[in-house]
C-alpha positions as CSV (number, residue, x, y, z in Angstrom):
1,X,33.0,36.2,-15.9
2,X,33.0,38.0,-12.6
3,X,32.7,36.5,-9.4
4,X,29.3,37.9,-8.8
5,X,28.0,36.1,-11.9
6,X,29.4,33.1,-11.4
7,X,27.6,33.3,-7.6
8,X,24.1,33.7,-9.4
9,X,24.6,31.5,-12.2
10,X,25.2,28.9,-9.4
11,X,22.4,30.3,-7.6
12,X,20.5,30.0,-10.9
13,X,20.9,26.7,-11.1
14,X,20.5,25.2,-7.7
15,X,17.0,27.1,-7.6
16,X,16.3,25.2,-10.9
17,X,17.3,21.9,-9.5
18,X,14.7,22.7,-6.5
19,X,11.7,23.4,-8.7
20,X,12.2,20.2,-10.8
21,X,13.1,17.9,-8.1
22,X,10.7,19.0,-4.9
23,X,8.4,21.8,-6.3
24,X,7.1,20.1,-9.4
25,X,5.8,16.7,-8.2
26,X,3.9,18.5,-5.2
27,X,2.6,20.8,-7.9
28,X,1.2,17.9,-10.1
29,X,0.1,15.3,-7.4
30,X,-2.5,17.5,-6.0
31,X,-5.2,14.9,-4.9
32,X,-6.3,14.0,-8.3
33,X,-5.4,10.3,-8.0
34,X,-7.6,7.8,-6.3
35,X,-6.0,6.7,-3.6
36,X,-5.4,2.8,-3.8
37,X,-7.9,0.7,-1.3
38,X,-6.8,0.5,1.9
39,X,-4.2,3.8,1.5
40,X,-5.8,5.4,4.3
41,X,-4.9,5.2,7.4
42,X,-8.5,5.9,8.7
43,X,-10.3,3.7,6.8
44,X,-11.3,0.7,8.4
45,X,-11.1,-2.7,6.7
46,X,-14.2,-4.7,5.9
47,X,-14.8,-7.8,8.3
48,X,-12.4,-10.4,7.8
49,X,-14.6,-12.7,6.8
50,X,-15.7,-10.6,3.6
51,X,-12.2,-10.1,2.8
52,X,-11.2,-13.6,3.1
53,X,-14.5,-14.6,1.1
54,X,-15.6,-17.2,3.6
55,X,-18.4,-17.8,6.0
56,X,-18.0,-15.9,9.7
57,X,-18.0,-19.1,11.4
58,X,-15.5,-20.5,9.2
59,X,-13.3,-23.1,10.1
60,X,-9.5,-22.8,10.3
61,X,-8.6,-24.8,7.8
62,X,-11.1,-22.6,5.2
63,X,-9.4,-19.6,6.7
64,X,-5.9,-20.9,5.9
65,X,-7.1,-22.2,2.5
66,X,-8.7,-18.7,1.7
67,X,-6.2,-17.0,3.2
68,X,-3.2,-18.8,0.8
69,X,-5.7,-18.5,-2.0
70,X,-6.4,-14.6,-1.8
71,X,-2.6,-14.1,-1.3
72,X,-1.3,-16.1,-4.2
73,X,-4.5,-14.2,-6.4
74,X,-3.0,-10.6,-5.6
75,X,1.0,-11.0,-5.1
76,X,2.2,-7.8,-6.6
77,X,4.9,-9.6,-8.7
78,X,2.0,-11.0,-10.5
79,X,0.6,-7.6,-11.5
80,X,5.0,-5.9,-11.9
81,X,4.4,-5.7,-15.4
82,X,1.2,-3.4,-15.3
83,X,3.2,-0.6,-13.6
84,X,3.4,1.1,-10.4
85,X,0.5,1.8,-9.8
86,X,-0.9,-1.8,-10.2
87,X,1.8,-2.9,-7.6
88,X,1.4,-0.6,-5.2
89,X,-2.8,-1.5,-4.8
90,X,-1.4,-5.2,-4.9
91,X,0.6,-4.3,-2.3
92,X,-2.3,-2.5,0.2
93,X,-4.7,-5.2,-1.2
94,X,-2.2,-8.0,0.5
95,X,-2.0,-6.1,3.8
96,X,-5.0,-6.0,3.9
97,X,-5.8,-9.6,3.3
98,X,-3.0,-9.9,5.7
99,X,-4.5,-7.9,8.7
100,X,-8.0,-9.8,8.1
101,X,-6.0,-13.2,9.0
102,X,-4.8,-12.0,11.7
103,X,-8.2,-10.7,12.6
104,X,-9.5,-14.3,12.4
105,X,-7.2,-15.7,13.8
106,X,-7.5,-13.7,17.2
107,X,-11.5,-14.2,16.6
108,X,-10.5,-17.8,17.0
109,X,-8.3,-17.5,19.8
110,X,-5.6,-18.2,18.0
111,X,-3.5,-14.7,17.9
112,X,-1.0,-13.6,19.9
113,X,-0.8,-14.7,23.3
114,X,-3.8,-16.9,22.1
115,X,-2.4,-20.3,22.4
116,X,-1.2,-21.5,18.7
């Protein structure tokens, strides 16, 4: 084998690695998927309240109980076994449930720089 052979044979193969590693999963993951709730950076979340299932003028101590109660409902080690997928909208579904706590929270004056 001649040097120049051996050159695209290595050439060969590197370009081979490339289109299985990088080029094919941009090739199949064209936008077909859903994108799991909350994926979106520009989608606003739902009032706090109707993500935390309780009234708007809620008490803290509902809040804290709905809040404990919604997070223990969708921990994504609860839902490992159902595949990536299933953890990963676990996953936005608990920031999410996450980010309307803190929402109430500062509603109540309770926040940061609130006064806890």
């Amino acid at each position: 084998m001649t040097s120049t052979e051996l050159i695209v044979a290595i050439g060969g193969a590197a370009l081979g690695y490339w289109l299985i590693a990088v080029a094919w999963p941009l090739l199949r993951d064209r936008g077909d998927r859903e994108p799991a709730p909350g994926e979106s950076p520009f989608s606003p979340d739902p009032p706090w309240h109707e993500v935390l299932g309780v009234p708007a003028d809620a008490e803290r101590a509902r809040i804290d109980a709905a809040h404990q109660a919604k997070r223990e409902e969708h921990l994504p080690e609860r839902v490992a076994h159902l595949g990536a997928r299933a953890r990963q909208q676990a996953q936005w579904r608990l920031m999410q449930i996450d980010r309307a706590y803190a929402a109430a929270m500062r509603e109540l004056g309770l926040g940061r720089g609130g006064g806890d």
